[in-house]
C-alpha positions as a Markdown table, in Angstrom:
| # | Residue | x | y | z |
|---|---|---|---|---|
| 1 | Unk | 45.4 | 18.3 | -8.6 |
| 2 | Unk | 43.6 | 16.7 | -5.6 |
| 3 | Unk | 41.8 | 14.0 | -4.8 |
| 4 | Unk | 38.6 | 15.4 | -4.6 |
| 5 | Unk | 39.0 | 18.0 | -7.8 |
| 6 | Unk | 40.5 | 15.2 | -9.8 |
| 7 | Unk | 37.4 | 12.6 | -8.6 |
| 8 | Unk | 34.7 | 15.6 | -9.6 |
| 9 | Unk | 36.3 | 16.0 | -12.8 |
| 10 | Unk | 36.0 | 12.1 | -13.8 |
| 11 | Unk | 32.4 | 12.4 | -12.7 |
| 12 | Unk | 32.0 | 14.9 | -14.7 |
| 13 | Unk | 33.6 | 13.5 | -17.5 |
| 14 | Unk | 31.3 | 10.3 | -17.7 |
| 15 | Unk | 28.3 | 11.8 | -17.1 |
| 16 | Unk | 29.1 | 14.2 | -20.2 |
| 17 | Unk | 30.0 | 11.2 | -22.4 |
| 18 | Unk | 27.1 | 9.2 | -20.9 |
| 19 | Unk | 24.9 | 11.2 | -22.2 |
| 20 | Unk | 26.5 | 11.9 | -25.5 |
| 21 | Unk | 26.0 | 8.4 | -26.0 |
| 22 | Unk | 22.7 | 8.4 | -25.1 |
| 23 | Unk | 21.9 | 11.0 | -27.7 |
| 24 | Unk | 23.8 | 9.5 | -30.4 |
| 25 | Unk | 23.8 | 5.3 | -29.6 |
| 26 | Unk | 21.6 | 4.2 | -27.4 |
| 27 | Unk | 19.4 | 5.6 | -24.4 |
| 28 | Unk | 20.3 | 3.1 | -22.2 |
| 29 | Unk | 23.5 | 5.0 | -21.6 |
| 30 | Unk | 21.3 | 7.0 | -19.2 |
| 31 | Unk | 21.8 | 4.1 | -16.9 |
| 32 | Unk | 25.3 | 4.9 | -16.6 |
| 33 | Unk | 24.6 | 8.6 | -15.8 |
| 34 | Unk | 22.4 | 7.1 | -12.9 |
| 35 | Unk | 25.2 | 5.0 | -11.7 |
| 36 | Unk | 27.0 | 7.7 | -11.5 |
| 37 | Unk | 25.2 | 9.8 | -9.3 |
| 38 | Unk | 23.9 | 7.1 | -7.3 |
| 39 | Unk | 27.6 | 6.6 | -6.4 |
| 40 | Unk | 28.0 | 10.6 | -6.0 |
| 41 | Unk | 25.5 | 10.9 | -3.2 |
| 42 | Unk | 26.3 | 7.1 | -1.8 |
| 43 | Unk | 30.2 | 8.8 | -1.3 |
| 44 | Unk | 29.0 | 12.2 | 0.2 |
| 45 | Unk | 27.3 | 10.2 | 2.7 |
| 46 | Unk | 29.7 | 7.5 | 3.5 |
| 47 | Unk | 33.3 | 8.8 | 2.6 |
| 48 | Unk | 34.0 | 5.9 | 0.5 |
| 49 | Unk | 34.9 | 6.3 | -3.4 |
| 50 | Unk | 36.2 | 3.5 | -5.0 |
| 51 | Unk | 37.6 | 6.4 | -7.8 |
| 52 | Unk | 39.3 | 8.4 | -5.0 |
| 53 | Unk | 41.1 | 5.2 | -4.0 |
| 54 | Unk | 42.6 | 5.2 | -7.6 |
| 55 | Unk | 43.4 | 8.5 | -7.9 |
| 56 | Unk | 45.3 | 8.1 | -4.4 |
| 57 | Unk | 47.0 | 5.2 | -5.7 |
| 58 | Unk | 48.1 | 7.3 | -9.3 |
| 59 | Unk | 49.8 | 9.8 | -7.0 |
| 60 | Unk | 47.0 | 12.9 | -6.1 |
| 61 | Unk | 47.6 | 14.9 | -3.4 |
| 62 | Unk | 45.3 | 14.1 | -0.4 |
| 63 | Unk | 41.9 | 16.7 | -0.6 |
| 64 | Unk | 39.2 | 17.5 | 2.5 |
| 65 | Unk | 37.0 | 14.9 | 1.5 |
| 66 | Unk | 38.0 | 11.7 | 0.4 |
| 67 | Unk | 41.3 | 10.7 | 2.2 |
């Protein structure tokens, strides 16, 4: 898996569990689904995603986008 598959994934991942615990605890677990995307659009435009620097560091092949 690459960078950028294994970065959309995680995204993906806590935006599904953010809002599972919105549903079920507490609607301010929307905030985290902000965050989130926030941080999604802030990357596209910038390049820089502090998850994509972990993922590097675990060992994921370099991907188009985040390097």
């Amino acid at each position: 898996m690459n960078i950028d598959k294994a970065v959309l994934a995680f995204a993906g991942c806590v935006v599904l569990v953010s809002v599972v615990l919105a549903h079920f605890v507490s609607p301010w677990w929307l905030l985290l689904t902000l965050f989130v995307g926030a941080n999604m659009v802030q990357a596209s435009m910038t390049g820089f995603c502090p998850a994509a620097m972990v993922f590097k560091k675990l060992g994921c092949k370099a991907g188009g986008a985040f390097r």
